[in-house]
N, C-alpha and C positions, 0 to 999 in steps of 0.2 A: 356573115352570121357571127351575132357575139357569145360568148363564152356562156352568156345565161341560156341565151335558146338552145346551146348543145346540150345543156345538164339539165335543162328541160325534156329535148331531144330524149336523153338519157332514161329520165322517171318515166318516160312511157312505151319505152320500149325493154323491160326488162324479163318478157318472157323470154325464152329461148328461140334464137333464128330459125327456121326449117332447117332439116335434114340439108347439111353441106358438106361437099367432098372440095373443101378450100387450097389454099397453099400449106406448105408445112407449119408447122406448129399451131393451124389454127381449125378448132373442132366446133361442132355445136357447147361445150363446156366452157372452152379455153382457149387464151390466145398468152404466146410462150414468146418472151422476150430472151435475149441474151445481151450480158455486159458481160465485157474485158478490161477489166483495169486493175493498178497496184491496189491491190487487197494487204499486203504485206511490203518488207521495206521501206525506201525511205521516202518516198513519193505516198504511202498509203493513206496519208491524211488526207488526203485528195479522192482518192477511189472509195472509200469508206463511206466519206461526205456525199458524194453522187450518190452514191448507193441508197444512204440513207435516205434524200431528199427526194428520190424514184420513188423509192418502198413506203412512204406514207402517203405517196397521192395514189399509188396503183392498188392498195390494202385500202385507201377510202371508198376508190372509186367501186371495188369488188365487195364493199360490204353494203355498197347500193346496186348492187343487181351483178356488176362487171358491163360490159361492153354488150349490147344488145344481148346480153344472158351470157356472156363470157369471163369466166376468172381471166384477170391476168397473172402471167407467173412470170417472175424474171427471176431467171438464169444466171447467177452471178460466178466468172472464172477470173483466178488471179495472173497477173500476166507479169508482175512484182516491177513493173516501168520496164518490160526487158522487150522490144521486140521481137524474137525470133522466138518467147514464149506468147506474144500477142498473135501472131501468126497460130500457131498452133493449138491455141485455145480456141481461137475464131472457128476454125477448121473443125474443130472437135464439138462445139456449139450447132455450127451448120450441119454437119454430117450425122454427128452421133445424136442430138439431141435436139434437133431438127427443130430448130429457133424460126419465126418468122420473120423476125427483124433483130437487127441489132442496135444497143441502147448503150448511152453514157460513157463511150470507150473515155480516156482521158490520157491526155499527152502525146505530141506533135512524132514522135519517133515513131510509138508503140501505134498511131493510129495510121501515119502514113503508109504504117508497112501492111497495115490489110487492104489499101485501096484497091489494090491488082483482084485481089478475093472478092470482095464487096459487087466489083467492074462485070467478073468474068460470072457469077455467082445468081447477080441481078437480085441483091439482096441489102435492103435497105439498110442504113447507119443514121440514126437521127440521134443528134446533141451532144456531140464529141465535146468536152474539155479543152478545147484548141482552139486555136486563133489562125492556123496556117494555112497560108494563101493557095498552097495545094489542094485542100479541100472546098476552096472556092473557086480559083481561077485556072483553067477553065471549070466551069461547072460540072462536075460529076451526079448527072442522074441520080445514085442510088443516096446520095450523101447529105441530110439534110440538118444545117447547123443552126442555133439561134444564136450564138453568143456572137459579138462583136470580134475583128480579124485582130492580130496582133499590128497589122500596119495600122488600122485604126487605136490601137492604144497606143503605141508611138510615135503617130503622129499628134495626138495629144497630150504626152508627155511631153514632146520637142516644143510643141506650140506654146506648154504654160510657161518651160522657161527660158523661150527665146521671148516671149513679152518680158520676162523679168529682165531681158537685157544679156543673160549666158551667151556663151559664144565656142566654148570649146567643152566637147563632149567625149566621154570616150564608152566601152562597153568592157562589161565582166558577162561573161556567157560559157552557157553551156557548148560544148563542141559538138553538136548532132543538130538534127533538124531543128528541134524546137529555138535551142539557141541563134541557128542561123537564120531562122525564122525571125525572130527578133531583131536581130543584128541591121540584117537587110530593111527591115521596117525602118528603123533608125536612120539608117544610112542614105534612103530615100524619101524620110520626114527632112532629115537637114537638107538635104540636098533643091529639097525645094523651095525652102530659105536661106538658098545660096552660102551654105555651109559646108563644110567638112570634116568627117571625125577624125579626130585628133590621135586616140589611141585605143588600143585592144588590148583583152587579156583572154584566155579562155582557161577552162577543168574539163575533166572528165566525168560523164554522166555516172551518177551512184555513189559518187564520192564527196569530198568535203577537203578537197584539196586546190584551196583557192590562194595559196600563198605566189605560186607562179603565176597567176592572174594579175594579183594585187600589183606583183613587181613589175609587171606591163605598163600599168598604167601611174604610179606614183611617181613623181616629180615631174611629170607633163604639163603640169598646172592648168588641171582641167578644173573645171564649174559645176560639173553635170557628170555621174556616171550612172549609167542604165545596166542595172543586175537582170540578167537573165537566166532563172533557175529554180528548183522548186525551195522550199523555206529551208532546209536541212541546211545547202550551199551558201543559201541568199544569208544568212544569221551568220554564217562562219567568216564570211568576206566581211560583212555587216562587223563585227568582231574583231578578225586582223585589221582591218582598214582603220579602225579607232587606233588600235596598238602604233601602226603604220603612221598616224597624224594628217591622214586623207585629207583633207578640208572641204573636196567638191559636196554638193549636196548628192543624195541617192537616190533614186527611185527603182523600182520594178515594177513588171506586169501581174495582171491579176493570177495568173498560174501558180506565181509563186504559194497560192495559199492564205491568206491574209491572218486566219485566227490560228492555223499552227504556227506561222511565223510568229505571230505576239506572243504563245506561250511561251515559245522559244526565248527571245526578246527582249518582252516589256518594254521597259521605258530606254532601255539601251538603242531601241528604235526609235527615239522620237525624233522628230522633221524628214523620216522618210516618205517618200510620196511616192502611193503606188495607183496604178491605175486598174477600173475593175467593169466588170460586164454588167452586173445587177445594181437595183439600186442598193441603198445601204440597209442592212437585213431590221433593223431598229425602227425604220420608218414606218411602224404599221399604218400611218393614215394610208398608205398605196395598200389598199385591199388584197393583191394578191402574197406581200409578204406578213400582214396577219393572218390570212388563210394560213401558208405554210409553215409561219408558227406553230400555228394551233393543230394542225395536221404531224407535223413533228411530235412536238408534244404527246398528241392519243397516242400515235402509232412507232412512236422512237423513242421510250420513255429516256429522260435523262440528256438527248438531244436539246440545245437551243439553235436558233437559226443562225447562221453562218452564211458567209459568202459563197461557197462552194456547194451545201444542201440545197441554198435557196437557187442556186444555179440548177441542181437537179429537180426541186420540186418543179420549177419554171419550166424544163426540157419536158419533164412526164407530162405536165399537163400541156402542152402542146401534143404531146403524144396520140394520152385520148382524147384531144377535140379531133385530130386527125382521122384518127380510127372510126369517129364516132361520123363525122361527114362522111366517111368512106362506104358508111351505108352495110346493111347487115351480111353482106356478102363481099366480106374484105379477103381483098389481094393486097401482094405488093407490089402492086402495077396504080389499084385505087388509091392505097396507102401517100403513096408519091403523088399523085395527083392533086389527090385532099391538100396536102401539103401546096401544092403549088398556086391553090385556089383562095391560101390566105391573104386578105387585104384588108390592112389596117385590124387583122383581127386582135381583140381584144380578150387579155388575160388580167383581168383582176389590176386595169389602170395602165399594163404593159402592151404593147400594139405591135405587131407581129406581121411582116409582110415577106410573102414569097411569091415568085415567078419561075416560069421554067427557066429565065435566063438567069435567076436569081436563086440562089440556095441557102444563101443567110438572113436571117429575120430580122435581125438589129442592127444596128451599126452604132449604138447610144453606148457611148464611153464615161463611167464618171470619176473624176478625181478625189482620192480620198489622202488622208494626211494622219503618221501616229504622232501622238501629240499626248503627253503626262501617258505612255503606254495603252493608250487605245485610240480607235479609229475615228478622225471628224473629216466630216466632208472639206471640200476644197472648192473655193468660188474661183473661176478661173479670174487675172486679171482683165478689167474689163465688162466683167459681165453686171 
């Protein structure tokens, strides 16, 4: 079923479902989502962006009816990138304000640490911020991701510049999941063009203290260093490393942020190459990111589309095509199913497939490159 016969689907079913005594959060009125992410701090350009990119498909879709006659409401709690306050928001979502699903968590730490919750809870997680193989491998039932894994973005970062002929790689990372998350990605992208990383550095999460990273890895004569972190860290290394006379080239993952890094930045970025989930937010001929422009725009005023919005307007509306397959007497038992029943489903030119052995929808990685302070795509060589 494609994304038009849902919102088809949709204009004809906007009276109100019969009398239902459903799952929590969900009434004859209303269906009550919850996010957990950095609202605040240094990661908050990222939770902010999800937010926003949520909140103009789910205020569209509710000023054409809602969900077979349901508002939807999301539930937004700050978790500041800290896990043990991501735990306790989650908790406090499920329990006190008895959410039906949870929506848009972001980063690899803060999201690993609810999987135990999510597990024991039997309470869905769709469109996490993350690339971490945890939440894929093995497959966790409640957990359902769109975005591309961070092995898939490292391994296409290793593959564009091992065509260019690099040979020695090293990594700047964060020291927690997310970092090792990456690292490992890396390590088994070279590894299976019989490479080996060269050298390491690590920080600590929250902070901007990348100078004992830096010295890990300068005068290694490396080619290639792979920054794992969000744009705060990624800019300051970005920064010392000039100071430092680094000469490897740079890249990061899409995490990093891409339009707060460039505020950060500018053209002090230029020839880094990062890699990113969506395609590029600019390209309106792909219909679903002038949709989410234009949806930004009514319902965000002052918002333009972004890497990271357009990752959340992309999450929401898989959301409600999910909800909407799931038929007017949704669980989060159908919820998951709907979910599992996409194939080849189509989002506004993006194509979307899950299984129950399969819980991620993408796997489509694109290169993009700063270049004069803003972003141009990247043709791999070859192609």
């Amino acid at each position: 079923m494609g994304l038009r016969l849902v919102w088809c689907l949709l204009a004809c079913m906007l009276v109100l479902a019969p009398g239902y005594a459903g799952e929590p959060g969900v009434n004859d009125t209303q269906i009550r989502l919850g996010m957990v992410n950095a609202q605040t701090g240094a990661a908050s350009g990222l939770g902010r962006a999800m937010r926003d990119g949520a909140t103009a498909v789910f205020q569209d879709v509710n000023s054409r009816g809602g969900v077979y006659g349901r508002r939807i409401e999301l539930v937004v709690a700050d978790d500041g990138y800290d896990p043990d306050r991501a735990v306790d928001q989650t908790l406090m979502l499920i329990e006190e304000k008895q959410i039906f699903s949870l929506f848009g968590y972001v980063g690899t730490p803060t999201t690993n640490a609810v999987i135990p919750i999510v597990q024991e809870m039997k309470v869905p997680l769709v469109g996490a911020f993350t690339g971490a193989m945890a939440l894929r491998r093995p497959v966790v039932r409640e957990i359902i991701n769109y975005r591309a894994s961070y092995d898939d973005e490292s391994d296409a970062l290793v593959q564009y510049f091992v065509s260019l002929g690099a040979k020695r790689f090293g990594v700047m990372y964060q020291d927690d999941g997310f970092g090792h998350a990456v690292l490992d990605g890396t390590v088994r992208a070279l590894k299976r063009r019989g490479l080996e990383l060269v050298a390491k550095g690590s920080f600590q999460r929250g902070t901007i203290a990348v100078k004992a990273a830096l010295a890990a890895l300068v005068g290694q004569d490396l080619e290639v260093v792979v920054m794992v972190g969000p744009y705060t860290p990624v800019a300051a290394f970005v920064r010392e490393a000039g100071k430092a006379g680094l000469k490897a080239s740079l890249a990061t993952v899409s995490f990093v942020g891409t339009d707060s890094l460039l505020q950060l930045l500018g053209a002090e970025g230029n020839g880094m190459l990062i890699s990113q989930v969506v395609p590029l937010p600019d390209d309106h001929s792909l219909p679903v990111a002038a949709d989410c422009a234009a949806l930004l725009n009514r319902y965000v005023p002052g918002s333009r589309l972004s890497f990271v919005n357009f990752e959340g307007c992309i999450a929401a509306k898989a959301m409600v095509a999910a909800m909407l397959q799931a038929g007017p007497g949704l669980t989060r038992e159908r919820l998951i199913q709907s979910f599992e029943a996409f194939d080849q489903f189509d989002i506004g030119g993006l194509r979307l497939t899950l299984r129950p052995d399969n819980h991620q929808a993408s796997t489509t990685v694109f290169l993009t490159r700063i270049v004069d302070g803003k972003i141009v795509p990247v043709v791999p060589p070859g192609d």
